[in-house]
C-alpha positions in Angstrom: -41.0 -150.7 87.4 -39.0 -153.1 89.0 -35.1 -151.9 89.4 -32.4 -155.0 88.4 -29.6 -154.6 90.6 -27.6 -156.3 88.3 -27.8 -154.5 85.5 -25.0 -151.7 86.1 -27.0 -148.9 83.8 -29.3 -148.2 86.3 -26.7 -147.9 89.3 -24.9 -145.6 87.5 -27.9 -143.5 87.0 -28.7 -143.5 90.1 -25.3 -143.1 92.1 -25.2 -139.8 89.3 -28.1 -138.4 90.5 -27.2 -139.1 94.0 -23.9 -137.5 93.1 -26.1 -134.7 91.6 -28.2 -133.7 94.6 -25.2 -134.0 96.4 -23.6 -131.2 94.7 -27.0 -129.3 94.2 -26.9 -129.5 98.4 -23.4 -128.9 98.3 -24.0 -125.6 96.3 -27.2 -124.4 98.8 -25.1 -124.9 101.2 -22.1 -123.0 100.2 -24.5 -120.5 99.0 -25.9 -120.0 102.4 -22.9 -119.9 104.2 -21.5 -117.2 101.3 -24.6 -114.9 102.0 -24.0 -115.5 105.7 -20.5 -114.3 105.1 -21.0 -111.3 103.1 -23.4 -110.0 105.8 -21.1 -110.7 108.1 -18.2 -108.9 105.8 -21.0 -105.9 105.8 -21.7 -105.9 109.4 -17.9 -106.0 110.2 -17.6 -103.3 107.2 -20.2 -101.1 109.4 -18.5 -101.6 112.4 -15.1 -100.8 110.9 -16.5 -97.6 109.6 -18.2 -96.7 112.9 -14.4 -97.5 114.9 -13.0 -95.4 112.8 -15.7 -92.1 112.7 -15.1 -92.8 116.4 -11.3 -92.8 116.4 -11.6 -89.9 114.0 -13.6 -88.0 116.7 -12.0 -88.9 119.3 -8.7 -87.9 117.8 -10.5 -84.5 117.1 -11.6 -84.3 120.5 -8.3 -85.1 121.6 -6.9 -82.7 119.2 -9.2 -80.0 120.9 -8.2 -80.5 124.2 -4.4 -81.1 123.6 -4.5 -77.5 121.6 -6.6 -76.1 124.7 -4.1 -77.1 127.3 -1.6 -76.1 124.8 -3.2 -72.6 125.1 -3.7 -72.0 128.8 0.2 -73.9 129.2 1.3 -70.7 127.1 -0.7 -68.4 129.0 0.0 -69.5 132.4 3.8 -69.4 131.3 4.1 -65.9 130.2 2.2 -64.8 133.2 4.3 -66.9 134.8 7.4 -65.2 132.8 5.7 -62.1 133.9 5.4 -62.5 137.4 9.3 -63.6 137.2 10.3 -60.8 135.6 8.5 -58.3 138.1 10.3 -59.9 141.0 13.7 -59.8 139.2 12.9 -56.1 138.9 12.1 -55.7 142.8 15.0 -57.6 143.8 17.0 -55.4 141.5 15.1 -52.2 143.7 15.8 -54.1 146.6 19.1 -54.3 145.9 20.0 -51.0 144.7 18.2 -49.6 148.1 20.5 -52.4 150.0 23.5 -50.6 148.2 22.2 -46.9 149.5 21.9 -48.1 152.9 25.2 -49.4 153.2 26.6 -46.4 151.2 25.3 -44.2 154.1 26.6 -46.6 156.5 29.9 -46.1 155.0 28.7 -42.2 154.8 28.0 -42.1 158.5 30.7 -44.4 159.8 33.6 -42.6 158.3 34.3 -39.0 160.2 35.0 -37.0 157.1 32.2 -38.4 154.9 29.7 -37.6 158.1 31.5 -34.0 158.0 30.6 -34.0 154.7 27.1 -35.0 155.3 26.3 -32.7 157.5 27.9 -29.6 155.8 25.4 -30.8 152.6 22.6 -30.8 155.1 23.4 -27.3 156.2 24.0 -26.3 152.5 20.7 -27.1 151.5 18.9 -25.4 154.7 20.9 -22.2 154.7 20.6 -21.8 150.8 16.6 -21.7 151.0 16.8 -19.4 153.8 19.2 -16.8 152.8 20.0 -14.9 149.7 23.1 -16.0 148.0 25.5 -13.0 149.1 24.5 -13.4 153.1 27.1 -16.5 153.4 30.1 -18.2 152.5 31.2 -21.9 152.7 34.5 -23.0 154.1 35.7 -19.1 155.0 38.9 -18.9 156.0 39.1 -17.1 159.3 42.5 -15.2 160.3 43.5 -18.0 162.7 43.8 -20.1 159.4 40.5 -22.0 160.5 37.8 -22.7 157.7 34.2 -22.1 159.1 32.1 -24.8 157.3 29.8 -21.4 156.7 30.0 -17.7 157.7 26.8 -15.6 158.1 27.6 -12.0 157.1 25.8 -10.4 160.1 26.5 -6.8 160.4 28.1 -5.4 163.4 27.0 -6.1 165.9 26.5 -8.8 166.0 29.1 -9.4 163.6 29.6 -12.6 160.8 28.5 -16.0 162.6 30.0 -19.1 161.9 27.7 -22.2 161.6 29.8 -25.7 162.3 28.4 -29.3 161.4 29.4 -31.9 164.0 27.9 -35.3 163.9 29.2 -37.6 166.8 27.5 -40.6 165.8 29.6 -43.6 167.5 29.2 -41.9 171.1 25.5 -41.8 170.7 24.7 -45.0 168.4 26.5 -46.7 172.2 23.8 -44.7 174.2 21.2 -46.0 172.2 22.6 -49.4 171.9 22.3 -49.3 176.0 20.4 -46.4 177.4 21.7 -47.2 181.2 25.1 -47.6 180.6 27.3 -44.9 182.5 30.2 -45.4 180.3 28.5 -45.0 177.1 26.6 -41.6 178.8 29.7 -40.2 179.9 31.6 -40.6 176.6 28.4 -39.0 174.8 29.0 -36.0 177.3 32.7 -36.0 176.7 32.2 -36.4 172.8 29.6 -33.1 172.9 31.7 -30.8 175.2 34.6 -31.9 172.9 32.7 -30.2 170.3 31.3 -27.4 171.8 34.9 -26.3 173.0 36.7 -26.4 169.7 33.9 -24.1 168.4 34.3 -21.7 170.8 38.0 -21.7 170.6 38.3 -21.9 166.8 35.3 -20.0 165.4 35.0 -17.1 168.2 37.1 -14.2 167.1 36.9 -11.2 168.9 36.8 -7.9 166.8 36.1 -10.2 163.7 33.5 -12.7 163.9 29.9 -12.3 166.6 30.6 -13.3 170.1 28.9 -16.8 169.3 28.7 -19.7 166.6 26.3 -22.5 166.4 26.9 -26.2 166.7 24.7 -27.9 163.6 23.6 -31.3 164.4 22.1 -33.0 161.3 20.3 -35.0 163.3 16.5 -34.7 165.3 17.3 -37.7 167.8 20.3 -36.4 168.9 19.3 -32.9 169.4 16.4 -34.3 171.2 18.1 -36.6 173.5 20.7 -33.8 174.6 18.2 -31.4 175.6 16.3 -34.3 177.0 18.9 -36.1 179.6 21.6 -34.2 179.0 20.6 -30.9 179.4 23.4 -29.8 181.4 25.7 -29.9 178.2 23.5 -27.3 176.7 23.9 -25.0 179.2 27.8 -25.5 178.9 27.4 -24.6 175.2 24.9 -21.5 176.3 28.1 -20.8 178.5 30.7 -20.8 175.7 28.2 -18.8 173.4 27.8 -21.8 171.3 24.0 -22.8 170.5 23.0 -26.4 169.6 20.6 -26.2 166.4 19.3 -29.1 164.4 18.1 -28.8 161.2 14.5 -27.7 162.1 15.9 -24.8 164.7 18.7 -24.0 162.1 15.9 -23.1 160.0 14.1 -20.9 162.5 17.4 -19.4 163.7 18.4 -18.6 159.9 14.8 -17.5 159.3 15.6 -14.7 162.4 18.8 -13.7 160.7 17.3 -13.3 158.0 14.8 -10.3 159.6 18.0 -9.1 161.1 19.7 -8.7 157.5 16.5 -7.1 156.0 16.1 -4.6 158.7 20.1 -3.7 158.7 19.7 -3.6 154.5 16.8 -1.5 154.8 18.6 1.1 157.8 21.3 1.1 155.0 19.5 2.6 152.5 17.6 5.0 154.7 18.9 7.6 152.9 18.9 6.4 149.7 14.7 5.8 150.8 14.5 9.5 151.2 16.4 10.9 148.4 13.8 8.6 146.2 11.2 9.4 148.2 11.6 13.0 147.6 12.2 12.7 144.1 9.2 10.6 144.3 7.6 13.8 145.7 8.7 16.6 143.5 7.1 13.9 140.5 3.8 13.8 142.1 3.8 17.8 142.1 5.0 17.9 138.7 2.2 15.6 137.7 -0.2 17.5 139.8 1.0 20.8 138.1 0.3 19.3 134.4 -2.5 17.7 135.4 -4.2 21.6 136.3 -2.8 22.9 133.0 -4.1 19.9 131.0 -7.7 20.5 132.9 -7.4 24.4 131.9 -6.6 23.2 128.3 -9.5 21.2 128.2 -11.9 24.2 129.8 -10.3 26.4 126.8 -11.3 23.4 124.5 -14.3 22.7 126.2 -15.4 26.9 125.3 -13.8 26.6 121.7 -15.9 23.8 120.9 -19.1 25.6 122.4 -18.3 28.7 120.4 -17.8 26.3 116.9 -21.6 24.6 118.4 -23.2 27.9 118.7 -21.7 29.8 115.7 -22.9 26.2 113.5 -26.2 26.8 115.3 -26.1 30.6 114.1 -24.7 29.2 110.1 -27.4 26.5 110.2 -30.2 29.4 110.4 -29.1 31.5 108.3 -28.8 28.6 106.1 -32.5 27.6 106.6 -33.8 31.2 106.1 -32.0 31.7 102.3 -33.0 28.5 101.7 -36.8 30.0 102.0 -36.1 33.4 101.0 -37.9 34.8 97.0 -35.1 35.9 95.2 -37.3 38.0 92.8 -38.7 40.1 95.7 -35.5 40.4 97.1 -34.2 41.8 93.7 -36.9 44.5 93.3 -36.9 45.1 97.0 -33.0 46.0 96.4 -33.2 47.5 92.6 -36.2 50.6 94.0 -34.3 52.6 96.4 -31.1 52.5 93.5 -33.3 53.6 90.6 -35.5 56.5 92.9 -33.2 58.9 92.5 -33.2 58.2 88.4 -37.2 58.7 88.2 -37.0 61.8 90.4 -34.2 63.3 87.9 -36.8 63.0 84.8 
């Protein structure tokens, strides 16, 4: 079949079907590329899905170990809080001791507080040695002195007095230089000082003992005087005044107290007696019942083995009637009654 170009019915047939396989290719075409698209929609769907299910878990994760830190943050602040608070409670110790310390600097750098001091030192170590009515505090002597405490010795040797002295500055200056003659000399001067005003003011003859003691509250000073300065101890062994720190005061005070028992026993020596004889005359008394009370239980003693042996005696008798034919016994009794009735028939 031959195709005439001139006649326009075939062209048009032909440029439609052209324009039909066009289209038809057209269509494959778009229909590839859709399908290519949709898979590729779907792939980027999946990896979407897997981004997120990763950010999700890695949010969680992150959510884990923000509310992990969170937890040891909180921890390590209240043991942080904690450790803060203990060391606002040892400064407030620390403190508090500061304020002691310089309290009893204050104590021991005014003379009347260190008086003071001392006499409580003494207070304290006389109390536990001595029973309550052996001394008194602040006595008034009949020079109008006040001993800071009177021992009620008996005479002789008579009431003692006991006076705290405490010269600190004189002997924190020897410490501070050991080799210094001034400070030496004004420790010497400051202890004889003291040791004279005792023995004028405290040693009263005819009313206190021919002696007092010179309390020194402290060891170190007691110690370094009879160490390198023992010369001022003999001084006070001249006036009658003896150096005692609190562990001698004890001893000393521990001595008196022997002294007081022995005088308080001599006392009632005859007291002793008179209740040692009545003591006596009870024991006798005692001794006396005691010998009647054993008689009284001899007496019993017999009485009761009279009752046993006259029970013994009832108890066979007893035994015997209970075996004994009271028929027999009748006739036995009723012949010798009616004898003298047969013979009169």
């Amino acid at each position: 079949m031959t195709l005439d170009l001139a006649d326009p019915l075939p062209l048009g047939l032909l440029a439609g079907g052209l324009c039909v396989l066009g289209l038809v290719a057209l269509l494959l075409s778009l229909t590839s590329r859709l399908r290519d698209m949709t898979q590729a929609q779907a792939r980027l769907t999946g990896g979407l899905a897997a981004l997120t299910e990763a950010q999700r878990r890695s949010e969680a994760q992150v959510g884990t170990a923000l509310g992990d830190s969170a937890t040891r943050t909180a921890r390590a602040l209240g043991e942080l809080q904690e450790r803060l608070a203990t060391i606002d409670r040892a400064q407030a110790k620390i403190e508090a001791l500061s304020g002691d310390v310089l309290g009893l600097q204050d104590i021991l750098s005014n003379k009347q507080t260190r008086g003071a001091f001392g006499e409580i030192q003494l207070r304290d170590i006389v109390a536990k040695a001595l029973p309550p009515d052996a001394f008194a505090w602040q006595a008034q002597l009949s020079n109008g002195r006040r001993a800071d405490c009177l021992i009620h010795m008996p005479d002789p040797p008579g009431p003692l007095v006991i006076d705290a002295k405490f010269p600190l500055e004189s002997y924190e200056a020897l410490v501070a230089d050991p080799r210094d003659a001034r400070a030496q000399t004004a420790f010497r001067a400051a202890v004889r000082t003291h040791l004279r005003a005792i023995a004028d003011r405290y040693i009263l003859p005819g009313e206190t003992a021919d002696g007092a003691c010179m309390f020194l509250p402290s060891e170190a000073i007691y110690a370094e005087l009879h160490a390198n300065f023992p010369e001022i101890v003999r001084e006070g062994f001249a006036l009658r005044v003896w150096i005692v720190s609190p562990t001698t005061c004890m001893a000393t005070l521990n001595t008196l107290r022997a002294i007081l028992k022995d005088h308080r026993m001599r006392a009632q020596a005859g007291e002793i007696r008179k209740s040692l004889a009545a003591l006596g005359r009870d024991v006798a008394l005692i001794a006396e019942r005691a010998a009647k009370l054993e008689t009284h239980f001899d007496q019993a003693r017999r009485d009761v083995e009279g009752i046993a042996t006259a029970a013994g005696r009832a108890a066979k008798r007893a035994d015997r009637l209970d075996d004994f034919d009271f028929e027999t016994e009748a006739a036995a009794i009723e012949a010798p009654r009616l004898a003298p009735v047969i013979r009169r028939g």
